[in-house]
C-alpha positions as CSV (number, residue, x, y, z in Angstrom):
1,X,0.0,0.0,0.0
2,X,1.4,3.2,-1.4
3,X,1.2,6.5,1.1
4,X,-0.7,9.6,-0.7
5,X,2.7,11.4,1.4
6,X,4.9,8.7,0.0
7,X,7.3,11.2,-2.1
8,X,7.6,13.6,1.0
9,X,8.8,10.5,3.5
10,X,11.5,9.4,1.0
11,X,12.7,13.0,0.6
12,X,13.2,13.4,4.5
13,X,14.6,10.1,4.4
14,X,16.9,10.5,1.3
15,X,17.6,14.1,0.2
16,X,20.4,15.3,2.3
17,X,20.7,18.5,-0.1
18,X,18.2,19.8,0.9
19,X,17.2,21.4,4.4
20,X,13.7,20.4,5.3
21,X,11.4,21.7,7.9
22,X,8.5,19.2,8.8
23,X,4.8,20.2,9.3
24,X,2.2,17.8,10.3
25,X,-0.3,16.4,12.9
26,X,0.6,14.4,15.4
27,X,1.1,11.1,15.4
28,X,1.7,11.0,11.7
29,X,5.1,9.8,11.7
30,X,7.2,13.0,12.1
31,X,9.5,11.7,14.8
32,X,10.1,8.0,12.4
33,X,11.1,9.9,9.7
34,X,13.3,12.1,11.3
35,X,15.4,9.4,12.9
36,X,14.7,7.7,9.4
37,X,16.7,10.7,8.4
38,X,19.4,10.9,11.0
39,X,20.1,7.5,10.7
40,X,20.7,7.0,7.1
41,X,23.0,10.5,7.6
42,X,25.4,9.3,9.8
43,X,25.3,5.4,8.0
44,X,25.9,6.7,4.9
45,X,28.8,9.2,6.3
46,X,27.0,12.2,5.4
47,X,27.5,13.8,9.3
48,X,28.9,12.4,12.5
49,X,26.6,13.3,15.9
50,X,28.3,15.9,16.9
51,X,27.2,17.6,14.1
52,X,23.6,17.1,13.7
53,X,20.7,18.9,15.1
54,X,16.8,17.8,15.4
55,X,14.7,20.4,17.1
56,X,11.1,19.5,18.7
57,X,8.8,21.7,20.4
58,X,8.3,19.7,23.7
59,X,10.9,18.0,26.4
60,X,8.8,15.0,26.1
61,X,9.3,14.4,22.1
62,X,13.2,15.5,22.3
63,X,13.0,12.2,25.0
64,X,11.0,10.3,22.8
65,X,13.5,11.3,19.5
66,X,16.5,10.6,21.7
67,X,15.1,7.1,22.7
68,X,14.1,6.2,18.9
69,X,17.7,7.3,17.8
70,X,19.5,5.6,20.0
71,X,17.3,2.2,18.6
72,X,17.7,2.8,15.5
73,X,21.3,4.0,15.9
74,X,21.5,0.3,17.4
75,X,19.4,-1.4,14.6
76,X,22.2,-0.2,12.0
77,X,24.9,-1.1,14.0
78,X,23.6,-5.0,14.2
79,X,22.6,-4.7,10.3
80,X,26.2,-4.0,9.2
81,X,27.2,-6.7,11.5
82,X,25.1,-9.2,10.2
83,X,26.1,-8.1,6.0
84,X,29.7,-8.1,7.2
């Protein structure tokens, strides 16, 4: 099943040219893509964490962004163990 936002998730996920700001309601998968994003940014050797920035309007989502990193931080690391 195709997303009608399909073409704006792979962009946050895959067009590091570009700086994006992302507008929607919640719970529509904001915070996924965005560590979607920092994820395949720092896989692919685009930026290191020191030098990346995610900004949220709430201490409660910068905890919840921070927790989902860190996983899928941790989700890469066991991927490119398991292809190696």
């Amino acid at each position: 099943m195709s997303l009608v936002d399909g073409e704006a998730r792979r962009r946050i996920r895959e067009d590091f040219a570009t700086p994006l700001v992302v507008e929607a309601a919640a719970g529509t998968g904001k915070t996924t893509e965005l560590v979607g994003r920092l994820v395949a940014l720092l896989r692919g050797g685009h930026a290191t964490l020191e030098r990346v920035g995610a900004g949220t309007f709430t201490d409660k989502a910068a905890g919840e962004m921070k927790l989902r990193l860190r996983a899928g931080l941790g989700r890469a690391r066991r991927d490119e163990e398991t292809t190696d």
